[in-house]
Backbone bond lengths (Angstrom), bond angles and torsions (degrees), N, CA, C in turn:
res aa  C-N    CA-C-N  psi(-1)  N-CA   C-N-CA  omega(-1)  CA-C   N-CA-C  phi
1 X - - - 1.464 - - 1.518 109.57 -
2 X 1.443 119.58 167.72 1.344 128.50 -162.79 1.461 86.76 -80.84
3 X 1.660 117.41 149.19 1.385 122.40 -178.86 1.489 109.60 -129.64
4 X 1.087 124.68 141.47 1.535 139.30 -173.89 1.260 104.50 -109.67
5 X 1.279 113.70 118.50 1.875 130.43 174.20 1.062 135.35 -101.32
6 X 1.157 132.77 113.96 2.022 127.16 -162.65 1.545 82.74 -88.43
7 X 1.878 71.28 133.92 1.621 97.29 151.86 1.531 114.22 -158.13
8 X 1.256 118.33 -179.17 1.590 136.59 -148.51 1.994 82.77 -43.10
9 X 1.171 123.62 -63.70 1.704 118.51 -148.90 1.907 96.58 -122.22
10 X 1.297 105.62 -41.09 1.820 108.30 -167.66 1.616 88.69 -108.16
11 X 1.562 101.67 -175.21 1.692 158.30 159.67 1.195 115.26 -116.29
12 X 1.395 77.25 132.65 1.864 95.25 -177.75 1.573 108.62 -100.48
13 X 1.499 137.69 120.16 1.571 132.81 169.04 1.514 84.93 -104.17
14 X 1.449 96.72 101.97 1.623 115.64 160.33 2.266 104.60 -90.22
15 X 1.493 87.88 125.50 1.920 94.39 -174.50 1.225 99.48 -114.76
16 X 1.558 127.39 98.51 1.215 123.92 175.52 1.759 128.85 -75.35
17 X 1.720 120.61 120.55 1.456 113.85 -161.72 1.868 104.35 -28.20
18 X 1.146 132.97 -52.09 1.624 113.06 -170.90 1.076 112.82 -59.60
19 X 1.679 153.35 1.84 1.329 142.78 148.23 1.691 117.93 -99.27
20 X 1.240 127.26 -2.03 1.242 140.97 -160.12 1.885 92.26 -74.98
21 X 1.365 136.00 -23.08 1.496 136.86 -169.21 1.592 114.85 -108.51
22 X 1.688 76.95 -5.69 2.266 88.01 -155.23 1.430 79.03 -117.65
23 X 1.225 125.49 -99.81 1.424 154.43 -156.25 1.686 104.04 -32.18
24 X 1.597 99.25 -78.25 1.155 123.30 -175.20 2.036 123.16 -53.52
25 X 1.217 109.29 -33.79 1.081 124.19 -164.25 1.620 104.00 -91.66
26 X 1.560 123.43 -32.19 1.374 143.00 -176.48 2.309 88.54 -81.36
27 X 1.480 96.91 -36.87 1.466 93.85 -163.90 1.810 99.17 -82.50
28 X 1.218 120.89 -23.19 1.212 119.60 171.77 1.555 108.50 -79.23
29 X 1.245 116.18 -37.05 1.643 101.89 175.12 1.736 119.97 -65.64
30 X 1.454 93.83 -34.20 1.564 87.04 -179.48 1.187 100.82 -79.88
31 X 1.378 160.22 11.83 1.247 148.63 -145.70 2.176 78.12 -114.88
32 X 1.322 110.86 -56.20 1.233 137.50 -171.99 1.576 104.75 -24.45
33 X 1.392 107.86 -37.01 1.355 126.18 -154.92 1.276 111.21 -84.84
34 X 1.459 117.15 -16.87 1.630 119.98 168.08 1.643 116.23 -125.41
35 X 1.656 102.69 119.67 0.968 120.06 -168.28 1.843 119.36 -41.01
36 X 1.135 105.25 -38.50 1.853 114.48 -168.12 1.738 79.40 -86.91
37 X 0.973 147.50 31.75 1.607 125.52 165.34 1.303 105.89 -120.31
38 X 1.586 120.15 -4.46 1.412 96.78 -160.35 1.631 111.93 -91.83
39 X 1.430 120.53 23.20 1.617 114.86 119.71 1.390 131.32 -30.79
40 X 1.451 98.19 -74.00 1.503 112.90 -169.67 1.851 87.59 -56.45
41 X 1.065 119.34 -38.85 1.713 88.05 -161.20 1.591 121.46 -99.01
42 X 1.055 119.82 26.42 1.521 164.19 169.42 1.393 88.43 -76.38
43 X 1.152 113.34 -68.83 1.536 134.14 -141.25 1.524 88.79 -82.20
44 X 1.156 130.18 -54.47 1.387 134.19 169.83 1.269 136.63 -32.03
45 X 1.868 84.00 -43.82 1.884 79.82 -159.14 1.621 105.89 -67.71
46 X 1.205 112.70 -54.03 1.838 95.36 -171.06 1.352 114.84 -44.37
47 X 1.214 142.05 -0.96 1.302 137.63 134.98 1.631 123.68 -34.53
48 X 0.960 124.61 -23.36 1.697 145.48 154.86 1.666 106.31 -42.60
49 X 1.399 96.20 -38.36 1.777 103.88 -175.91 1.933 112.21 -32.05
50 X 1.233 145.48 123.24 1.717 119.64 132.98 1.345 133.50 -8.08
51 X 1.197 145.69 8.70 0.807 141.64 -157.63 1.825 121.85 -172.91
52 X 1.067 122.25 176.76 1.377 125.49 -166.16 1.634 109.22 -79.29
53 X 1.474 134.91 139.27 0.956 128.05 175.43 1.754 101.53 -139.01
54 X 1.344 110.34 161.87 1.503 107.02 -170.41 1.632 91.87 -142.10
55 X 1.600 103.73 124.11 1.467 107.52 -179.15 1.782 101.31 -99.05
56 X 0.929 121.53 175.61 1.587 136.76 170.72 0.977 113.37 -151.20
57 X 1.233 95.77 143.10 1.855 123.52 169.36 1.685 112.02 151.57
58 X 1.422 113.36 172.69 1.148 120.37 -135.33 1.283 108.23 -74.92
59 X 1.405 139.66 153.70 1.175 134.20 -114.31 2.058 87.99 -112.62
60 X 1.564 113.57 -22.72 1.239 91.52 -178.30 1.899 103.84 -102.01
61 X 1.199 114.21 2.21 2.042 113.07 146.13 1.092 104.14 -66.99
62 X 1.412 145.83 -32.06 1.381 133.01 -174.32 1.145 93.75 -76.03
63 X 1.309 140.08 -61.79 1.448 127.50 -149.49 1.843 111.59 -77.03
64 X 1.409 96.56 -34.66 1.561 108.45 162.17 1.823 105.17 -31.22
65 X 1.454 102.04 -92.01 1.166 139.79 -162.62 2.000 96.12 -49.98
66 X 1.562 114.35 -47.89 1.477 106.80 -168.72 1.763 98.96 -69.43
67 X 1.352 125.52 -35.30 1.384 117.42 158.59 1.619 128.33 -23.82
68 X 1.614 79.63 -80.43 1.499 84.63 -173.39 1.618 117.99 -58.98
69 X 1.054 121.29 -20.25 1.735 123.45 -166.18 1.592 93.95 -84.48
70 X 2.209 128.98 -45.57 1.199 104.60 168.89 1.923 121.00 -65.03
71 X 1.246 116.39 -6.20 1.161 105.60 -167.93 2.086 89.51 -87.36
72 X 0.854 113.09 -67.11 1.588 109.99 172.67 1.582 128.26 -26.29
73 X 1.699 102.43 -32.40 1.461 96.85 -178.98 1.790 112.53 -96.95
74 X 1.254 91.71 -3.59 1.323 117.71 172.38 1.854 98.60 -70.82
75 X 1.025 127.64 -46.74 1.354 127.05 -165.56 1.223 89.09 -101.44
76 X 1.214 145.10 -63.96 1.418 127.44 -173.55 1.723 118.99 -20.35
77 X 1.993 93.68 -57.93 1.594 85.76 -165.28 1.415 106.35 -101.88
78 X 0.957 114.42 17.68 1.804 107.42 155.53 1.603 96.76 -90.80
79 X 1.525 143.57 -41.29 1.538 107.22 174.59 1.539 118.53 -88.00
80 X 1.499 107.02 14.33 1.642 94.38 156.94 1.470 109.99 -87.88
81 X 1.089 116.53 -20.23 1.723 125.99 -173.27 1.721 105.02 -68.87
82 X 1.395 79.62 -38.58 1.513 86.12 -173.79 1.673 133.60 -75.36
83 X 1.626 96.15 -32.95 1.601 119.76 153.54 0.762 146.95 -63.61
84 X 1.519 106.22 -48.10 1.590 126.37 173.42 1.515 127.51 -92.83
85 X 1.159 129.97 95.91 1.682 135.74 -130.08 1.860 78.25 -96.15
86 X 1.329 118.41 168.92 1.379 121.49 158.28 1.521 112.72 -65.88
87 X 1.175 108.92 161.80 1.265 115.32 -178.84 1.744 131.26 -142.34
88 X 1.398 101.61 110.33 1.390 137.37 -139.44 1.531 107.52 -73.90
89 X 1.440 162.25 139.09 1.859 144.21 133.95 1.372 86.88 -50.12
90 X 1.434 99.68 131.47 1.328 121.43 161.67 1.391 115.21 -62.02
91 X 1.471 95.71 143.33 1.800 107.57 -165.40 1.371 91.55 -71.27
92 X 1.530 128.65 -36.10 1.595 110.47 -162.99 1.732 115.58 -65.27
93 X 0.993 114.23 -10.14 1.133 104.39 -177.75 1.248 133.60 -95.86
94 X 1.569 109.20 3.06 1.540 96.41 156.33 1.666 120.49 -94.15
95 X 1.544 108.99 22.90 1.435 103.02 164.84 1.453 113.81 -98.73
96 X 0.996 123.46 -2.34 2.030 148.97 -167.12 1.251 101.95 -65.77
97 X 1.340 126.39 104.14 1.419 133.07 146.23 1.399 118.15 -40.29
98 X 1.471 109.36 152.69 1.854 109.13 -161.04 1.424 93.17 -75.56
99 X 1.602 138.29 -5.02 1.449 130.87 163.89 1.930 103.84 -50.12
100 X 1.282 82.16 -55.49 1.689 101.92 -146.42 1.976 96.43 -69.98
101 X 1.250 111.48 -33.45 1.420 125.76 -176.93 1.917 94.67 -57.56
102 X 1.024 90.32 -67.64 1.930 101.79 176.66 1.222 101.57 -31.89
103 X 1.700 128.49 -96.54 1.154 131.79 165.60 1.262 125.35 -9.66
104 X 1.283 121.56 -76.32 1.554 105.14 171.57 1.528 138.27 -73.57
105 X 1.521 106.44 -10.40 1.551 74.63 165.13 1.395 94.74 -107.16
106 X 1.367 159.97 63.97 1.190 167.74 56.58 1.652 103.56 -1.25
107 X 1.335 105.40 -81.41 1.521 105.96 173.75 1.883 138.73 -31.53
108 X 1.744 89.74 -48.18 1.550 109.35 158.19 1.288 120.76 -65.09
109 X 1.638 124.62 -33.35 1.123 121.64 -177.12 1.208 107.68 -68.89
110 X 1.315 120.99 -56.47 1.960 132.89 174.86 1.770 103.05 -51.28
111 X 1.241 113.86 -40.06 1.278 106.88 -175.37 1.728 113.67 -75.50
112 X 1.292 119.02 -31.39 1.206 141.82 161.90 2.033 109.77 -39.03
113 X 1.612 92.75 -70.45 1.626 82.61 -165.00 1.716 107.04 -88.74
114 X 1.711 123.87 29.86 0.973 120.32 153.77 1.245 130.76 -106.35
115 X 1.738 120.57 -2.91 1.275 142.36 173.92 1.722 98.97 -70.72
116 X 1.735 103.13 -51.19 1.319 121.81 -176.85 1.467 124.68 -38.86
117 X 1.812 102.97 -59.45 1.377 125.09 165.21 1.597 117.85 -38.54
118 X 1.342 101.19 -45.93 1.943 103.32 178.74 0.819 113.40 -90.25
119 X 1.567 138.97 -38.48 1.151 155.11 -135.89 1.570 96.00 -54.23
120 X 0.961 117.24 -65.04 1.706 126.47 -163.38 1.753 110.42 -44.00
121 X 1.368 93.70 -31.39 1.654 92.85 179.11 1.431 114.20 -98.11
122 X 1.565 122.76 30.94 1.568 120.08 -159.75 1.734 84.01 -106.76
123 X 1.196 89.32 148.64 1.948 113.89 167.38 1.642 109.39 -114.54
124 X 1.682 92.17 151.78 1.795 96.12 158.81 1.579 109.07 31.22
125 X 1.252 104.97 -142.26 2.038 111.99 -167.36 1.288 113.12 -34.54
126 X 1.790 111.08 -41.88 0.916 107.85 -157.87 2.355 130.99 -68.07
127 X 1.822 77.71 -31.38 1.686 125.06 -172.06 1.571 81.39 -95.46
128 X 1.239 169.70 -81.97 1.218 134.33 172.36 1.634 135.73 -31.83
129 X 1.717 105.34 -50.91 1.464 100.83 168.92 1.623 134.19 -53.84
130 X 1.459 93.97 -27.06 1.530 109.50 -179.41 1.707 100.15 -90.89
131 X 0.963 146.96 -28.65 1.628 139.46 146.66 1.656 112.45 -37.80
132 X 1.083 103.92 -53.24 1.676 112.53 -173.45 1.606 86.93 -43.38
133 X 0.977 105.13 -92.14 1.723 140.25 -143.99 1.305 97.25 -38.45
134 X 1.536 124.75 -41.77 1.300 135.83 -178.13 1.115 105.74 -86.29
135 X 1.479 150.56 -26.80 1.318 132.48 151.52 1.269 117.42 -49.11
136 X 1.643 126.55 -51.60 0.975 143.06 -167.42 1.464 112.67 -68.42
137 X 1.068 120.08 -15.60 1.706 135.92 179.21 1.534 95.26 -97.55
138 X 0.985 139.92 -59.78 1.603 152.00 -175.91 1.427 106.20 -45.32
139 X 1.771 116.41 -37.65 0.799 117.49 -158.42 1.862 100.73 -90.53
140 X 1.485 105.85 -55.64 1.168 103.36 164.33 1.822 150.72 -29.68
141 X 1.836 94.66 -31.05 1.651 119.86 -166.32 1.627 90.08 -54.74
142 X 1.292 126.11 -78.23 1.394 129.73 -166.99 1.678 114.77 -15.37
143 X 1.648 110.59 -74.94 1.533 139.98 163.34 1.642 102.06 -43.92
144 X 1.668 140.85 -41.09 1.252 109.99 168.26 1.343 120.34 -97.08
145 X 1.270 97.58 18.56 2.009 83.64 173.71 1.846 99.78 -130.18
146 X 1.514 97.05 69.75 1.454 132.00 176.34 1.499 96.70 -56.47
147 X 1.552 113.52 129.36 1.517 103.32 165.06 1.425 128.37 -87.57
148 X 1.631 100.28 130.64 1.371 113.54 -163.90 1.502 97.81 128.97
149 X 0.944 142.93 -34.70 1.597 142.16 -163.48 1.660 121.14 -82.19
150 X 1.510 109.31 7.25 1.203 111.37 161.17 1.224 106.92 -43.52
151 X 1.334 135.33 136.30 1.985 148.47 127.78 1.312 129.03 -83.59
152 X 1.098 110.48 157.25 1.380 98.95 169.30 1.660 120.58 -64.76
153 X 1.369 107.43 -9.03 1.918 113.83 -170.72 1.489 79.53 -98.75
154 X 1.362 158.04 -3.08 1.390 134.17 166.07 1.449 128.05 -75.57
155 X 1.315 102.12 149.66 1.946 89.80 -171.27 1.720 91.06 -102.34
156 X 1.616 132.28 11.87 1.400 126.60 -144.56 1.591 82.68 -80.36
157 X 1.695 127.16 165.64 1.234 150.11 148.87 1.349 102.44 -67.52
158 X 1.588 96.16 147.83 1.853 92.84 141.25 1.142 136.26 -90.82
159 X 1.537 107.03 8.12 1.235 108.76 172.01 1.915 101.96 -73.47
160 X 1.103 134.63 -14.06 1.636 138.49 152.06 1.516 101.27 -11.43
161 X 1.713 104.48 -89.49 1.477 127.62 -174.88 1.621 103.82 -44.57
162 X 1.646 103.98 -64.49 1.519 111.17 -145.67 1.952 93.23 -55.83
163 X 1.298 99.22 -28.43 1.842 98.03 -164.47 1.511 105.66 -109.32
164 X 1.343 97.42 26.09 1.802 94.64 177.48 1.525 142.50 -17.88
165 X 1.563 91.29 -51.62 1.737 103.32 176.25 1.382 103.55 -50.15
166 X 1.809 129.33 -56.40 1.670 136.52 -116.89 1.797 81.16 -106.49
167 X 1.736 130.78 -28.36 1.091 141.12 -179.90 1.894 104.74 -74.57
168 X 1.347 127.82 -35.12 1.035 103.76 -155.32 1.568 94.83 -107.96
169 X 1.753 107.20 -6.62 1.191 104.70 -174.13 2.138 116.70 -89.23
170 X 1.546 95.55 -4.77 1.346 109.58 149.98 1.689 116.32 -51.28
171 X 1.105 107.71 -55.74 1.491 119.74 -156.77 1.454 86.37 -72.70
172 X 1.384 136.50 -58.72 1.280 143.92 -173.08 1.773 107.46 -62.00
173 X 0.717 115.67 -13.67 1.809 109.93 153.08 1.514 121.16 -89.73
174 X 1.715 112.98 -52.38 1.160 120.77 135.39 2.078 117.68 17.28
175 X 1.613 75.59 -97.21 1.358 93.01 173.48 1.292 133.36 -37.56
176 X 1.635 106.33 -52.44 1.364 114.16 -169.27 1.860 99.83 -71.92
177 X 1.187 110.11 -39.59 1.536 100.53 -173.50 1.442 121.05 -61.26
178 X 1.637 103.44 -26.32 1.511 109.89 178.74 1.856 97.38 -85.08
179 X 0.698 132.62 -3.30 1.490 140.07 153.42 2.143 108.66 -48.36
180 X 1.502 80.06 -69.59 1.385 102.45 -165.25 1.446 118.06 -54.68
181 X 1.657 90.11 -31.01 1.745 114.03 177.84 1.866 111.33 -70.10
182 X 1.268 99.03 -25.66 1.617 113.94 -179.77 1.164 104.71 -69.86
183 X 1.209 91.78 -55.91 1.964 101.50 -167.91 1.794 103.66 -54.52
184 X 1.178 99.61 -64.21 1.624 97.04 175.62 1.325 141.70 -39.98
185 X 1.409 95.29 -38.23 1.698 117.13 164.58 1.462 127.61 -55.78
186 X 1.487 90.96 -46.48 1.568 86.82 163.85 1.510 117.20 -97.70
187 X 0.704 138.79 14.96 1.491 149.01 151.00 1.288 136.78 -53.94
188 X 2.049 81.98 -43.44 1.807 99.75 -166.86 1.056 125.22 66.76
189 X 2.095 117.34 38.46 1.084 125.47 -170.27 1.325 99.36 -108.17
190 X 1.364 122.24 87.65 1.376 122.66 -170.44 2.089 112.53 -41.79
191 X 1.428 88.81 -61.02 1.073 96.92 -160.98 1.677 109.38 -80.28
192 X 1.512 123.77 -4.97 1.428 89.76 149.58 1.453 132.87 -117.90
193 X 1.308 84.15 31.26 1.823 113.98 161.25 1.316 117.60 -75.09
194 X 1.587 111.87 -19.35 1.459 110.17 -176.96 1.387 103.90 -119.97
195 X 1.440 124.45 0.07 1.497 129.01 154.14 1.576 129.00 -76.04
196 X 1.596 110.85 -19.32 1.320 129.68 174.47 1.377 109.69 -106.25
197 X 1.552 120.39 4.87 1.935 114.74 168.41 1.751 84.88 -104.82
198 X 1.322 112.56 -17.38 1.966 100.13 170.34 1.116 119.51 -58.60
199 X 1.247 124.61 -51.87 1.074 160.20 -102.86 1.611 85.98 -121.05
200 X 0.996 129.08 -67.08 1.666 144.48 -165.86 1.447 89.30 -74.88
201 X 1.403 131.73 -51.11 1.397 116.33 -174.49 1.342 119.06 -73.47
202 X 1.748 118.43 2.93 1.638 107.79 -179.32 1.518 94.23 -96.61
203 X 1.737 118.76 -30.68 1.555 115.98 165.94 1.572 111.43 -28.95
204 X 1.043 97.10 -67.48 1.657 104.23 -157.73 1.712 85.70 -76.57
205 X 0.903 172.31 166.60 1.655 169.98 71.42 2.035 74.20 -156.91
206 X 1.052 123.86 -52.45 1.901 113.50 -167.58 1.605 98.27 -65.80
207 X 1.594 127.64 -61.11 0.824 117.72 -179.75 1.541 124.62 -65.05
208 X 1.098 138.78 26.17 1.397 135.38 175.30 1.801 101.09 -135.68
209 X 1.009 113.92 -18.23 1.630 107.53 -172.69 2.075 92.99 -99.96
210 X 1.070 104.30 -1.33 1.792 109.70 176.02 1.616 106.54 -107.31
211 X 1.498 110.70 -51.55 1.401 114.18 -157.56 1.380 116.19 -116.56
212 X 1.504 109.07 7.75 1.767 113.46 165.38 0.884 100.66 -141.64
213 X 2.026 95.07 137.01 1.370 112.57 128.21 1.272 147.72 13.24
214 X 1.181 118.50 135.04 1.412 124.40 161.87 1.949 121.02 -105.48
């Protein structure tokens, strides 16, 4: 954890690179969340850096300020905990005939890059609901592209099957970014709400120029 150091007049918040991706970035979002801080989180972000950074100033603003930021990240992730439910492959689909397998994730896919298209301009309910749906589709892809379920209405390769790991491990980044896109949404972290709809759209541009059809 970030450590505070007495000395003669200041405090030292020494951020060591192994919390600078985890720590720092969760501590800048919750910081995000109250309007009179977003000094302090200005002040934060190059804390994002690889590497060690050492802030200064006077030792009872540090202790002020290191308060309030654990009490904030404290509330941050109990209402992401609280919002963001786990997220399950739907049970129906291992009863899905390789018709019905086609079709829907066809459907998710189309439904996918039209969430995508708006996405960037979504607020509040809306920029959460559209996170859901795309996790929840991300999560599903693996479970509908069952091997054996090629059709003739599929555009999938066999390179799908033959490269299983490098195919599903698309979807499994996929995922995590539409994760990341959640988290932000409810955050009200604009901007890495619009680094995780990037992020999801280079997924899908790898998986279709490798694993589909023309």
């Amino acid at each position: 954890m970030p450590k505070a150091r007495r000395g003669p007049r200041f405090g030292v918040l020494l951020v060591d690179a192994d919390y600078s991706h985890g720590f720092v970035n969760k501590l800048v979002t919750g910081v995000r969340m109250i309007s009179h801080l977003k000094l302090l989180a200005s002040t934060l972000s190059p804390l994002r850096a690889s590497h060690t950074w050492k802030v200064y100033m006077p030792l009872s603003k540090l202790t002020a300020i290191a308060s309030v930021i654990l009490v904030t990240v404290a509330i941050t992730a109990s209402a992401i905990a609280q919002t963001s439910p786990e997220i399950v492959v739907d049970p129906a689909i291992a009863a899905m005939t390789n018709d019905e397998l086609v079709a829907a994730r066809q459907n998710a896919m189309k439904q996918d890059g039209g969430i995508l298209k708006g996405a960037g301009g979504l607020m509040g309910d809306e920029a959460v609901a559209a996170a859901t749906t795309l996790q929840q589709n991300f999560t599903n892809f693996p479970a509908l592209f069952r091997e054996g379920s090629a059709t003739a209405d599929s555009k999938a390769l066999p390179g799908v099957w033959q490269n299983w790991a490098i195919f599903e491990g698309i979807f499994a980044k996929a995922r995590l970014a539409s994760a990341d896109m959640l988290t932000a949404a409810l955050a009200g972290d604009d901007s890495g709400y619009q680094t995780a709809i990037k992020a999801i759209g280079a997924t899908c541009g790898e998986c279709h120029q490798t694993f589909r059809g023309r």
